[in-house]
N, C-alpha and C positions, 0 to 999 in steps of 0.2 A: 504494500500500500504506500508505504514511504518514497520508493521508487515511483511508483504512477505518480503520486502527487511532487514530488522532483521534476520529471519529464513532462508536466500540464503547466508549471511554476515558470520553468525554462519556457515554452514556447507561447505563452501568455500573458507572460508578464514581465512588464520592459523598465529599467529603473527608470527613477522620476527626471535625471537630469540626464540629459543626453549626451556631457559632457563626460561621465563617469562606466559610458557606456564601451567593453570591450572592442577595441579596434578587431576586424574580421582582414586576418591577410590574406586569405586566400582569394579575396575577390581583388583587384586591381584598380580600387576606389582611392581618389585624391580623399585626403584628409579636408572639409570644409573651411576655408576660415571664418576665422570668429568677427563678428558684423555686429557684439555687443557693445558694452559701454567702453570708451577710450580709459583705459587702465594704464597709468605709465609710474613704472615703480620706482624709480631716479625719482620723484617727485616725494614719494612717501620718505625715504629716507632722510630728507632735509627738512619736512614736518615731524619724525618723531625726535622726542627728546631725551637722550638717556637717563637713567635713573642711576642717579649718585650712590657708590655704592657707602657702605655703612663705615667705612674705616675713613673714607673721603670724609663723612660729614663730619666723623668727628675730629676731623684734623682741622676743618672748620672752624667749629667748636673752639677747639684751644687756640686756634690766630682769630678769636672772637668775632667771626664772619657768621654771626649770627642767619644772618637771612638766608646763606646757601647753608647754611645747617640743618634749619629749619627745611627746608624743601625738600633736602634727602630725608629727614625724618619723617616729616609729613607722608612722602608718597613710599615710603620703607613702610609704613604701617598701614597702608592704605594699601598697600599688597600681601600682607597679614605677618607681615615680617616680626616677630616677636622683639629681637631688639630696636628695632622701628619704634616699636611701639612704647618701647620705655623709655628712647631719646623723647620722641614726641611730648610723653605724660613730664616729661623730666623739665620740660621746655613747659610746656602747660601748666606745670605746678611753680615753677620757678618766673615764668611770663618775660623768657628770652624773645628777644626777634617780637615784640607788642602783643602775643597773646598768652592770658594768664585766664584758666581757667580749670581751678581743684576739681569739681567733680568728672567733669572728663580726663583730667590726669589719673583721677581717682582708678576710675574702669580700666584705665591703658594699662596702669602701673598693676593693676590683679590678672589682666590678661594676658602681661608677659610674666609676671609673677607664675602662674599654674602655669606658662611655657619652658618653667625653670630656668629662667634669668636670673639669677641670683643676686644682683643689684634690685633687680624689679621687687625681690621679694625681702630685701630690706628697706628700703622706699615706702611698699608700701605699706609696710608694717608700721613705719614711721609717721604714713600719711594718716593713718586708719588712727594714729592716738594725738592728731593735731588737734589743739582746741578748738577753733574755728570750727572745724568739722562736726567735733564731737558734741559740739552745742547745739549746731542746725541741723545733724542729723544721726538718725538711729546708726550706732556706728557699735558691734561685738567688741569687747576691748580682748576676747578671748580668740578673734580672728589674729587681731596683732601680733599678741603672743606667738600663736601658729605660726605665722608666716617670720616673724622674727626667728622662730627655732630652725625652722626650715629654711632662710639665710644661711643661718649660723654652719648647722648640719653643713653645708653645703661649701663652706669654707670664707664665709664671709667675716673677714677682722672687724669691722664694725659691730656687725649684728654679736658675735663673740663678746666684744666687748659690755657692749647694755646689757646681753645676757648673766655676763658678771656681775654688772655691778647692779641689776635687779639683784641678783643674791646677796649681793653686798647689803644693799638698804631695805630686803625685804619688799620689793613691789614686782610689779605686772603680775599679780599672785606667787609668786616663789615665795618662798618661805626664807627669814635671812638665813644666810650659814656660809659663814666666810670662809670654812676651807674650800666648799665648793667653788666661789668669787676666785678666789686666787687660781684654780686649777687652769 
């Protein structure tokens, strides 16, 4: 049955473009030309614009050439690029190159965070216990913690660091105990 309906498929049914349709040699037919729309590819090449790669922006970055920073960052996240995405929150929370805006840094900074950027995941452990935030909005101060551990784990010295001296002075819930602070 497979067969019949193979050999009924084959001689009745024709693909939808006629472009993708097998050239037949054995007949001695000129190939048609194409009488569509005028396509000339020289042209596309000089309209597209490369995308900065991520080492570029940051080199940006430090000769504080804010605006090509921001561009690469911009369109790095915008192609779901994870560390894109935490330059961009990084630039949005900090309001480099004129745009400053925490709750969208907010999102950036957790979504390269779960991408295990580990920058992104002490960031936004940091942003998540910003006052500002934590006054206008419902904010887990037990996310922080997590994601600061999950820094740390991950070999971040900063995040190491607070995680200390949380033990040192007894906060983000630890419990004090200074042998562990020193460890």
């Amino acid at each position: 049955m497979l067969i019949d309906l193979d050999t009924l498929e084959k001689s009745f049914v024709r693909p939808s473009s006629p472009g993708l349709q097998p050239i037949n040699n054995d007949k001695d037919e000129e190939i048609p030309e194409y009488n569509g729309l005028d396509f000339d590819i020289d042209s596309v090449d000089e309209e597209l614009e490369p995308i900065i790669s991520i080492s570029e922006g940051i080199k940006f970055h430090k000769a504080r050439d804010f605006e090509k920073a921001w561009k690469c960052f911009d369109l790095q996240a915008e192609n779901q690029n994870s560390v894109g995405k935490y330059w961009k929150a990084h630039y949005l929370w900090e309001g480099f190159a004129g745009q400053k805006d925490k709750l969208t840094a907010l999102t950036l900074f957790k979504e390269a965070a779960d991408d295990n950027v580990v920058d992104a995941q002490f960031r936004y452990a940091c942003a998540l216990l910003d006052k500002d935030l934590k006054l206008k909005h419902k904010i887990n101060p037990k996310d922080a913690v997590k994601y600061l551990r999950l820094a740390a784990d991950n070999g971040s010295g900063p995040a190491q660091f607070q995680i200390g001296e949380a033990y040192l002075k007894g906060r983000l819930g630890y419990e004090q105990d200074v042998e562990i602070a020193t460890i």
